[in-house]
N, C-alpha and C positions, 0 to 999 in steps of 0.2 A: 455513424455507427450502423451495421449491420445486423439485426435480428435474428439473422438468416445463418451466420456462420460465428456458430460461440471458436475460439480462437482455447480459450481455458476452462476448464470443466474441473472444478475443486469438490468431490463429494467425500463429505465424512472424515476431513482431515485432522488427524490426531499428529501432535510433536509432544512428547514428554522426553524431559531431564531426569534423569537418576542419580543425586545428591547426595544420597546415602544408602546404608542398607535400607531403610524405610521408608524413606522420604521421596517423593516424586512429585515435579514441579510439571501440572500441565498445562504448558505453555500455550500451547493451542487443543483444543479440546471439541472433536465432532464440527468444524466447521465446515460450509457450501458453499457456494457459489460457480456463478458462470460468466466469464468475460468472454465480449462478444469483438468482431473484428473492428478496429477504430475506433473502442470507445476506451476511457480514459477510467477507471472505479478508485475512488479515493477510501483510502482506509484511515480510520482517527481511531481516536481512544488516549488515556490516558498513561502516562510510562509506565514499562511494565504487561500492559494488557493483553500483549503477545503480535501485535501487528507486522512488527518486523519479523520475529521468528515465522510468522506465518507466511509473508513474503518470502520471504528465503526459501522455505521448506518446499511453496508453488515453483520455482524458477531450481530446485537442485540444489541448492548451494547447504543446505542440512538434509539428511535421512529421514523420509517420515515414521513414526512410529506405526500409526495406522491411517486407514480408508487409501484416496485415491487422486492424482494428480494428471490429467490428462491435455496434453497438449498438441491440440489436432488430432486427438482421438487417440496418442500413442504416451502411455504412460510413463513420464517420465523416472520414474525410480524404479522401474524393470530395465532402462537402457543397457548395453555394453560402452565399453568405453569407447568407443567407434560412435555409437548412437547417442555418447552423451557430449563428444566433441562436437559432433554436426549441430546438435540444441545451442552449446554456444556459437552457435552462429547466427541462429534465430532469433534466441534471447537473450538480451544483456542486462548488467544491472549498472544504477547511477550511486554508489555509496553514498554515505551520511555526511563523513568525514573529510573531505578535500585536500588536510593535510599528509593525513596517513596511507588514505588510498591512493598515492602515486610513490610512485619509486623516486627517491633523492635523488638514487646512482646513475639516472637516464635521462637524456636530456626530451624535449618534450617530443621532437619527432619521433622517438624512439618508442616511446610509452605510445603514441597515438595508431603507430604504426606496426605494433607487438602480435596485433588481433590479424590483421595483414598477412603477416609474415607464415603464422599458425594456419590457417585457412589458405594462405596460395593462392590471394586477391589478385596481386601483383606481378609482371611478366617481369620488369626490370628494375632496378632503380630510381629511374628518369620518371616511370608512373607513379613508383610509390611516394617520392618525393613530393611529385602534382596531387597524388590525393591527398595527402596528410596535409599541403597547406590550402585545400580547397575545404577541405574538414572545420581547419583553422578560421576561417572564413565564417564558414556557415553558424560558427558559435560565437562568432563577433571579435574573433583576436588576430592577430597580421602575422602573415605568412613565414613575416623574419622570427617571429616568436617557438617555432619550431627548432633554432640551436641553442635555446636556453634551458634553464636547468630551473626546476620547480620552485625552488625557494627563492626564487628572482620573480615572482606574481604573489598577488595577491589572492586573497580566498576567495572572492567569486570569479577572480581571474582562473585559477584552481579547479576550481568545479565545471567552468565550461573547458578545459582542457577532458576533464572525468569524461565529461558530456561528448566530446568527439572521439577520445577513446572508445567508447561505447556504440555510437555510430560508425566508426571504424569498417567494421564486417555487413553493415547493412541491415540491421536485424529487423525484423516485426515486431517484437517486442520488448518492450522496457519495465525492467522493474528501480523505481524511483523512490530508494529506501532513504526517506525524510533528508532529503538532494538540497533543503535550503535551513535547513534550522542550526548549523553553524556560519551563517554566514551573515552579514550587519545586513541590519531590517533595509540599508535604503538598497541593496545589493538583491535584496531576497525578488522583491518583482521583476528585476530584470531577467533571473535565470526563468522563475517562473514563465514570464512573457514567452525566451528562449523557447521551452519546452512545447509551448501551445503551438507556437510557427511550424517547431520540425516535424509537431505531430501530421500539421496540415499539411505540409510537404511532402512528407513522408509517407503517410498514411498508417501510424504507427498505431499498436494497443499497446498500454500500459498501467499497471497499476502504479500508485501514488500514495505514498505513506507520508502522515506527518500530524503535528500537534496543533497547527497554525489551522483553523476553524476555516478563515475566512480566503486564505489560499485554496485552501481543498475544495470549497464552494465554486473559485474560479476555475478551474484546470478540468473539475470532475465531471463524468457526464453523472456517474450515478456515485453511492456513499454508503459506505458500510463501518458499522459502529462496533467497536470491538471495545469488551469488559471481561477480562480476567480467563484469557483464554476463548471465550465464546463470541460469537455477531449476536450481536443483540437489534439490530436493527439493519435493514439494505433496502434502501429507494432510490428512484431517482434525484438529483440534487436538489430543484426546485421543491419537489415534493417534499424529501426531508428538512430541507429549511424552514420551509412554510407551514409542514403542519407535523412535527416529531409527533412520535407515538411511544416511544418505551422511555419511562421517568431516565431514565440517564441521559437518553439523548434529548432528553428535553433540559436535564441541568446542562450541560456541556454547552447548549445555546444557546443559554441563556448569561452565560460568559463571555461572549465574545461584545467588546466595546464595540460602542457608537459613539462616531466623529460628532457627536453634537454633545457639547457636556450639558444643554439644558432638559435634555432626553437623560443624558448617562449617570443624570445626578437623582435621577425620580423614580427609575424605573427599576421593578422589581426583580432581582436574582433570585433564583432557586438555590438554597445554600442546600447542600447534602449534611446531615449528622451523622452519626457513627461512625464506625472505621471497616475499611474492607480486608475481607476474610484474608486470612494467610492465603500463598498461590501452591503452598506445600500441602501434600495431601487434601486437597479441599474435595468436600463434603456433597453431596448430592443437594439441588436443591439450586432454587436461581443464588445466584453470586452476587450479585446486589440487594438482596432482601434487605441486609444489614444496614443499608442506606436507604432505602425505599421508601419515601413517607405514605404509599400504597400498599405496603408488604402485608400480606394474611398467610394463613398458617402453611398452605399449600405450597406460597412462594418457598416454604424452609423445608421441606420434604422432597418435592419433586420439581427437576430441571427442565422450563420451558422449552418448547420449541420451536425454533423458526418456521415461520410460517405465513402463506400467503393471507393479507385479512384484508387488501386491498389493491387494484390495479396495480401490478410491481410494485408493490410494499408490503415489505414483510418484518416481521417485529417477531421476538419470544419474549412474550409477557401472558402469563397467565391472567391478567385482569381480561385481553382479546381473545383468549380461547375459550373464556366462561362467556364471553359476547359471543362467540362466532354459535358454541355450543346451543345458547337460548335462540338466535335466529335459526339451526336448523330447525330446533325443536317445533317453531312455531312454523317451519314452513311443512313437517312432517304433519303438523298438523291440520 
């Protein structure tokens, strides 16, 4: 990972659904961040909390409502359609679904080799033929596998076909929208594995959406916690594993099983009570309060915000901004 050359620049991303005359769902609400060249940022959160739509809305595939999406400096949702076919060439995305996201009606060379054909990879034939089963290859499936037709594989056979699809045009970037959470757990490490090799091959960046804790932990360099439209927390992996800071991402971790049941049977979970706010029309004020067994009055008024409170880690919790507040105070003094 590079330091030196953020790759995506997310400032102030706004996605809202309009539902009704009145009603408006803010999927993604004033989120940040920066992804840097070859590193990997994993996104969690609970369904619902907008991770995907926020993926999507970073890479094109939704309109933003408001703030900014920059990719290499050039804003993706001012493109023409000239500027916005050349992006998919750049960036691809890995779908959820492996059954849906491929065409029945094509057999697999065809889908792999679709990205090709649109871009003008290929001088003949005889190349595009050699790339598509070198592709094949590279995602662990045999070259013969290229005249058959999708519902003749299995689902994680399925997903690494998506997966070369996607590599197809060469891209830099991938967005990897929860790419294993249909697929059987003993299946789900292998794509994952998959994804880590071609990153190092490759030298790819990507974001990484998904529910699976202990996935995200392996693939990620860094980890951003999304609740109900907002990040609520973004550090590095280690860092966020080892020491959360905002009560959600501290319940969320405190879920994830240990392979020793004489640890898994004694040790203490964070249970959350309440219930989370509706995602319609919601209200000023952190989004978690309702669950928060930290919540004070402030939390129900006004919406924290992200913010640096330590070496790349940043949290919106107001319990850290009343901290950070009394340390100026006492150095002003």
């Amino acid at each position: 990972m590079n330091r030196q050359n953020p790759i995506l620049e997310v400032k102030h991303l706004k996605k809202y659904f309009q539902i009704g005359p009145k009603k408006v769902v803010k999927a993604v609400d004033d989120v940040s961040f920066t992804i840097y060249e070859g590193e990997t940022l994993g996104i969690v959160g609970e369904s619902g909390c907008g991770k995907t739509t926020c993926g999507r809305t970073c890479v094109g595939v939704y309109d933003k409502t408001d703030g900014q999406v920059l990719y290499k400096g050039k804003d993706i949702h001012k493109l023409n359609a000239a500027g916005r076919k050349e992006l998919t060439k750049h960036v691809q995305m890995i779908f959820q679904d492996p059954y849906s996201s491929l065409d029945p009606r094509l057999k697999v060379h065809d889908i792999v080799a679709e990205g090709m054909r649109i871009h003008k990879l290929t001088m003949s034939k005889e190349q595009e033929r050699q790339a598509v089963q070198d592709l094949l290859r590279q995602v662990g499936l045999n070259p013969e596998h290229a005249s058959r037709y999708v519902h003749e594989f299995s689902g994680g056979q399925r997903q690494r076909i998506g997966i070369a699809r996607a590599l197809a045009v060469n891209p830099e970037f991938l967005l990897c929208d929860e790419p294993i959470s249909a697929l059987d757990v003993s299946v789900q490490a292998q794509v994952v594995n998959l994804l880590v090799e071609l990153q190092k091959e490759r030298g790819l960046t990507s974001i990484f959406i998904a529910h699976d804790l202990s996935m995200v932990k392996y693939i990620s360099d860094r980890v951003g916690v999304m609740y109900l439209g907002n990040m609520v927390e973004l550090a590095e992996t280690e860092e966020l594993y080892s020491n959360p800071l905002h009560p959600y991402t501290e319940a969320l971790l405190s879920a994830i099983p240990i392979p020793n049941p004489d640890i898994e049977e004694t040790r203490d979970r964070i249970q959350l009570d309440g219930e989370a706010p509706s995602p319609v029309n919601v209200k000023e004020g952190c989004r978690f309060c309702t669950r928060c067994r930290f919540a004070e009055d402030i939390c129900k008024s006004k919406t924290p915000q992200l913010q640096v409170v330590r070496e790349n880690h940043l949290v919106a919790c107001h319990l850290y901004e009343q901290k950070m507040d009394e340390n100026q105070e006492k150095k002003d003094a």
